[in-house]
C-alpha positions in Angstrom: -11.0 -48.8 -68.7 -13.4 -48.0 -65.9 -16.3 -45.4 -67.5 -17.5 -42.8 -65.7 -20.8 -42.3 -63.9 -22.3 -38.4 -63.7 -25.4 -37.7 -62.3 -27.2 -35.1 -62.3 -30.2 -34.2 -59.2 -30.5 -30.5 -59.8 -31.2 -28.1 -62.8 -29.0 -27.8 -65.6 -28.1 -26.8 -69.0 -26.3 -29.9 -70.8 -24.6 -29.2 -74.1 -21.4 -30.7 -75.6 -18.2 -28.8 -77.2 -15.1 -30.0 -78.5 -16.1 -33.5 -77.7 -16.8 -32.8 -74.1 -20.2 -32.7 -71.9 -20.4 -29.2 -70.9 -22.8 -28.6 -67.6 -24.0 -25.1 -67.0 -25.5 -24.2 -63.7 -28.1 -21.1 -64.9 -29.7 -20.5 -61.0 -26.5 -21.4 -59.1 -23.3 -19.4 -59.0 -20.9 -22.1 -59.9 -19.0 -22.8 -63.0 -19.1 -24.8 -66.0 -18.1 -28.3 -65.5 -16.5 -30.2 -68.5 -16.2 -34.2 -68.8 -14.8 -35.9 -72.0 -17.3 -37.7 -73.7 -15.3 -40.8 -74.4 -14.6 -41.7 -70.9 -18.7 -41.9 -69.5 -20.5 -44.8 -69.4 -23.7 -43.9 -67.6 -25.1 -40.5 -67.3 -28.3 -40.2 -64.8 -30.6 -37.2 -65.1 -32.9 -36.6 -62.3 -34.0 -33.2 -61.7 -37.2 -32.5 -64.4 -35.7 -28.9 -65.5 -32.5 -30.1 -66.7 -32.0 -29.5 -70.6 -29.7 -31.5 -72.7 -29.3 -30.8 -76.5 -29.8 -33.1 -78.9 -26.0 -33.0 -80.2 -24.9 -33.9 -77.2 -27.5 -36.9 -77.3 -25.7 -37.9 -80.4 -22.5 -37.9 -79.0 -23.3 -39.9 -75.8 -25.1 -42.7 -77.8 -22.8 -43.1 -80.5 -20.2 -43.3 -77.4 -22.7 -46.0 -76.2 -23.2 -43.9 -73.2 -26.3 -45.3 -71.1 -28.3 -42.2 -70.4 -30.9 -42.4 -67.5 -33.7 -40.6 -66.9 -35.8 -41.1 -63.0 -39.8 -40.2 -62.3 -41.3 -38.1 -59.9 -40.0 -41.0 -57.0 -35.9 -40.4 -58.4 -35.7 -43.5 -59.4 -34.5 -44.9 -62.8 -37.5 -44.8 -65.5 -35.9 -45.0 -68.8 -32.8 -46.0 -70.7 -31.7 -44.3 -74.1 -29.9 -47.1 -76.1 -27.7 -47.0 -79.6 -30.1 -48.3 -82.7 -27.0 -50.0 -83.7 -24.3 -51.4 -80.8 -22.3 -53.6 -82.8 -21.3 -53.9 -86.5 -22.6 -57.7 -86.5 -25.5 -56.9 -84.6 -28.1 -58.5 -87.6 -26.3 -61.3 -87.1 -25.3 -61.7 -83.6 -29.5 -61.0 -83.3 -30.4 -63.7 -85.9 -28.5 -66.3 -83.9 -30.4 -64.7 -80.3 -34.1 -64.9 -82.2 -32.9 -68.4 -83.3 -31.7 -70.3 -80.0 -33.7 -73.4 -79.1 -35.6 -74.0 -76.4 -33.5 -76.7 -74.7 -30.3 -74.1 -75.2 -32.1 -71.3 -73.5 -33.6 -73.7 -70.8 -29.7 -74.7 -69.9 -28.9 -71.2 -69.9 -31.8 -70.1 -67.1 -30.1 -72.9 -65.2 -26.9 -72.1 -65.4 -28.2 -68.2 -64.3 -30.2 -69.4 -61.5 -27.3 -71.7 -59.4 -24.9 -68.9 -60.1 -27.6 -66.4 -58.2 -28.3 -68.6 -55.8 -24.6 -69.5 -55.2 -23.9 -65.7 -54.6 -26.7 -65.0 -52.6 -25.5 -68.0 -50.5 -21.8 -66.7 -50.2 -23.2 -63.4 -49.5 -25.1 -64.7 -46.2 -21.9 -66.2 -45.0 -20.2 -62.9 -45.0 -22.6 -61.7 -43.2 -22.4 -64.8 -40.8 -26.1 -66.4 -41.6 -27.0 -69.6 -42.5 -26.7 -70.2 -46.1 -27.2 -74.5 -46.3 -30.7 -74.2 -47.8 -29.4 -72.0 -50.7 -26.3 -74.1 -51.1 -28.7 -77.0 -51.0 -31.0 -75.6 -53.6 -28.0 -74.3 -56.5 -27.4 -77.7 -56.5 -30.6 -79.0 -56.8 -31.4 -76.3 -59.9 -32.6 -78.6 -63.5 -32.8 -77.6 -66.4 -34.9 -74.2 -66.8 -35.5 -74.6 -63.3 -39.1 -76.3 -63.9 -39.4 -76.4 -59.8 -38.9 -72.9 -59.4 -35.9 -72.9 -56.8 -34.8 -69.5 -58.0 -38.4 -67.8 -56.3 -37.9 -70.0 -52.9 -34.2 -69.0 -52.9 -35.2 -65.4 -52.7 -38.0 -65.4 -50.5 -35.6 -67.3 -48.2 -32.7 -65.2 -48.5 -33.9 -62.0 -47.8 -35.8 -63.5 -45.1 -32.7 -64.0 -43.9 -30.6 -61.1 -44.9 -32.6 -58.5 -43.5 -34.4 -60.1 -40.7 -33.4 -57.9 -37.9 -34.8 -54.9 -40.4 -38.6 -54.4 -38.6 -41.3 -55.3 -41.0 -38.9 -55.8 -44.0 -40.2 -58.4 -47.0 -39.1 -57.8 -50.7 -41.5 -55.9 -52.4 -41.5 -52.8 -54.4 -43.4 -50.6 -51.8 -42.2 -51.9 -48.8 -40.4 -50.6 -45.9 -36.3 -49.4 -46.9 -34.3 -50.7 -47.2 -36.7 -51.9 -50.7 -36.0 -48.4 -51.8 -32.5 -48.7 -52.2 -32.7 -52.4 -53.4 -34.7 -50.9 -56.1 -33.0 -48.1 -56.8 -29.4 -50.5 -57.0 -31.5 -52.7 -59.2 -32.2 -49.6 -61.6 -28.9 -49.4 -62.2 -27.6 -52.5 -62.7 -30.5 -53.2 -65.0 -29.3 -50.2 -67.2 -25.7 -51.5 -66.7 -26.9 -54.9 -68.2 -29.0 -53.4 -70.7 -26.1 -51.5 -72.2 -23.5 -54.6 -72.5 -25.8 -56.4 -74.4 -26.1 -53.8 -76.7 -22.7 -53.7 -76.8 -22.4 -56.9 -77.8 -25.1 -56.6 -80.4 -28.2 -58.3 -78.8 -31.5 -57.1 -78.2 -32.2 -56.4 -74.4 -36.0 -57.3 -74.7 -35.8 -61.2 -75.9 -35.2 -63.3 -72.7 -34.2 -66.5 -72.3 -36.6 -66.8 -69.2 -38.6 -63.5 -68.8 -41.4 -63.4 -71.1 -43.9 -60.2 -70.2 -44.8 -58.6 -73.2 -44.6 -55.3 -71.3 -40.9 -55.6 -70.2 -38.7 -54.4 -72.7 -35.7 -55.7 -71.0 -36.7 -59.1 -70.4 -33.1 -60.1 -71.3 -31.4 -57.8 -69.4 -33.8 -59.0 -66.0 -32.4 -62.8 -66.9 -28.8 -61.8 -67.2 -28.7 -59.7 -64.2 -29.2 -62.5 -61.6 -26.6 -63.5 -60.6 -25.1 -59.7 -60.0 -28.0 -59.1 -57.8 -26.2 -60.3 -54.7 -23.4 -57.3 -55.2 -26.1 -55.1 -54.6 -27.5 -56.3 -51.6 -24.1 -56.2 -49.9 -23.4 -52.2 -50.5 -27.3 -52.0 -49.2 -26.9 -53.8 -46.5 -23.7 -52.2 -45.5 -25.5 -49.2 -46.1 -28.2 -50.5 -43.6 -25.2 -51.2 -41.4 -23.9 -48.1 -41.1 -27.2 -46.4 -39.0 -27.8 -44.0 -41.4 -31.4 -42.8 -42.2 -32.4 -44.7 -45.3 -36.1 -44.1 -45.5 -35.3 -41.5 -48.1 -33.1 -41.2 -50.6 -30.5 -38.7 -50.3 -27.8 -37.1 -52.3 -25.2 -39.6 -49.8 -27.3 -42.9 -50.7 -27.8 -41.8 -54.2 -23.7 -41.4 -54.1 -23.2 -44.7 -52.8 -25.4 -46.6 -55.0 -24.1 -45.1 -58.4 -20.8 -46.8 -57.6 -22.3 -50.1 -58.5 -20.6 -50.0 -62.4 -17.2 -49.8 -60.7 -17.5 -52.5 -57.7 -15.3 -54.6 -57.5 -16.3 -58.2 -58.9 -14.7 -61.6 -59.3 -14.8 -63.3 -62.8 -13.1 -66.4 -64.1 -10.6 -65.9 -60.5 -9.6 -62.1 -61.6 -10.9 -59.4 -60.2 -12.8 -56.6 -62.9 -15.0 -53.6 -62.4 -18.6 -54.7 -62.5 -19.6 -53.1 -65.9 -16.5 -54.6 -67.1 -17.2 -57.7 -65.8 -20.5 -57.3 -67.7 -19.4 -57.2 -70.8 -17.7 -60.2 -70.6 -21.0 -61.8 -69.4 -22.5 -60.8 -72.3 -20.1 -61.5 -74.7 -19.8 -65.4 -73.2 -23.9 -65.4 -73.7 -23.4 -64.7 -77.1 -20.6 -67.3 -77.5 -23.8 -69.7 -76.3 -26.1 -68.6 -79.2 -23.7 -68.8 -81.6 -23.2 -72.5 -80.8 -18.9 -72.0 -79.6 -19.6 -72.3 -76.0 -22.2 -73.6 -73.6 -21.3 -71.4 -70.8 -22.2 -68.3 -69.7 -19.2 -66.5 -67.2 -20.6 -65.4 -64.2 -18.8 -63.6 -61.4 -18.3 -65.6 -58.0 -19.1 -63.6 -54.6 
């Protein structure tokens, strides 16, 4: 079942009866809106004068409901997660602590050639060269000692967005960065909460390390989906819109990314679906019944 996404960019009163979100609009003339509880996955609050109840908190995390909260900028800032996410979670978390060093190394590799394959297949759609990139997945060891993943990148949105004037990848750069990391917001949280799901702890990474990042796990696993954002920005970019700020219409657009369209083991799922099968395979590794992680193809 696909889960919902509501956000939420102006103020609002957020309460919950009868097991549904109840949004009350005090300054605008407009009714209540209702939403069933069980059918969100990711709510996103924006505006800093809305006010949610704490029951309704309850609810939405014991639904596993991701909620997201932006900064002053709109973009994503925090995620609110469920203390527990899985009834085997001290286990499932005891066999995560416990993984090896050669296991996780085989992991980062198998992570980084199915980024770089995607970002390759993603440049042919768009009719660029993508040889290097197919070069370099194949040329990926284990843990990726030479660092192909970093070259892979700098290369592809080289690239990608080329004809954009004055475009690199950087946080603070020219859009379309600000969509990139708005997308990248949200698939992080979409990550985030499908490992929960599956009873791991987002901040132990099998290649991300920063003591700071407490998602570290999430950032390894979302690699290889990366590449299914760049294609809605770029045919955002595309389109001639104005994309130098972020609007209710690009905000719209980019919310979408938990029910895009993705190709896993040859079938076709929702993304956040297809995440939690992603998740559930990586756990499959640190248990010791699998040594593969399912990643979707571009």
């Amino acid at each position: 079942m696909i889960k919902r996404t509501l956000f939420f960019g102006n103020p609002v009163y957020l309460s919950t009866r009868n097991e549904q979100l109840v949004a009350a609009y005090p300054d605008e003339d407009k009714p209540n809106k209702n939403a069933a509880i069980e059918d969100l996955g990711f709510v996103v609050l924006e505006d800093p004068q809305i006010t949610i109840t704490n029951s309704l908190l309850m609810k939405l995390v014991q639904n596993k409901t991701a909620v997201i909260t932006c900064d002053k900028q709109h973009l994503p800032c925090g995620f609110l997660q469920p203390l527990v996410g899985h009834t085997e979670q001290t286990e499932r978390m005891r066999h995560q602590l416990n993984a090896s060093v050669p296991l996780k190394k085989q992991l980062w590799q198998q992570t980084v050639q199915a980024k770089i394959e995607n970002q390759a297949q993603h440049l042919l759609l768009q009719s660029k060269s993508a040889l290097k990139l197919r070069r370099w997945a194949k040329e990926v060891k284990s843990g990726d000692a030479q660092n192909h993943e970093a070259f892979a990148a700098a290369y592809y949105f080289q690239e990608l967005f080329k004809h954009v004037d004055g475009f690199s990848r950087n946080q603070k750069g020219v859009a379309p960065n600000n969509l990139l990391n708005y997308g990248y917001a949200i698939l992080r949280a979409v990550t985030a909460r499908a490992l929960v799901s599956s009873g791991m702890l987002p901040s132990v990474g099998i290649f991300h390390r920063n003591k700071y990042n407490a998602f570290c796990l999430a950032d390894d696993i979302m690699e290889p989906y990366r590449p299914f954002v760049d294609v809605l920005v770029y045919d955002l970019v595309a389109t001639g819109c104005q994309i130098e700020e972020l609007n209710t219409m690009l905000k719209t657009e980019l919310l979408g990314i938990p029910a895009m369209d993705v190709v896993i083991e040859g079938k076709k799922s929702p993304l956040m679906n297809a995440m939690s099968r992603t998740t559930s395979s990586l756990y499959e590794c640190f248990q010791g019944s699998s040594r593969r992680v399912l990643y979707p193809e571009f």
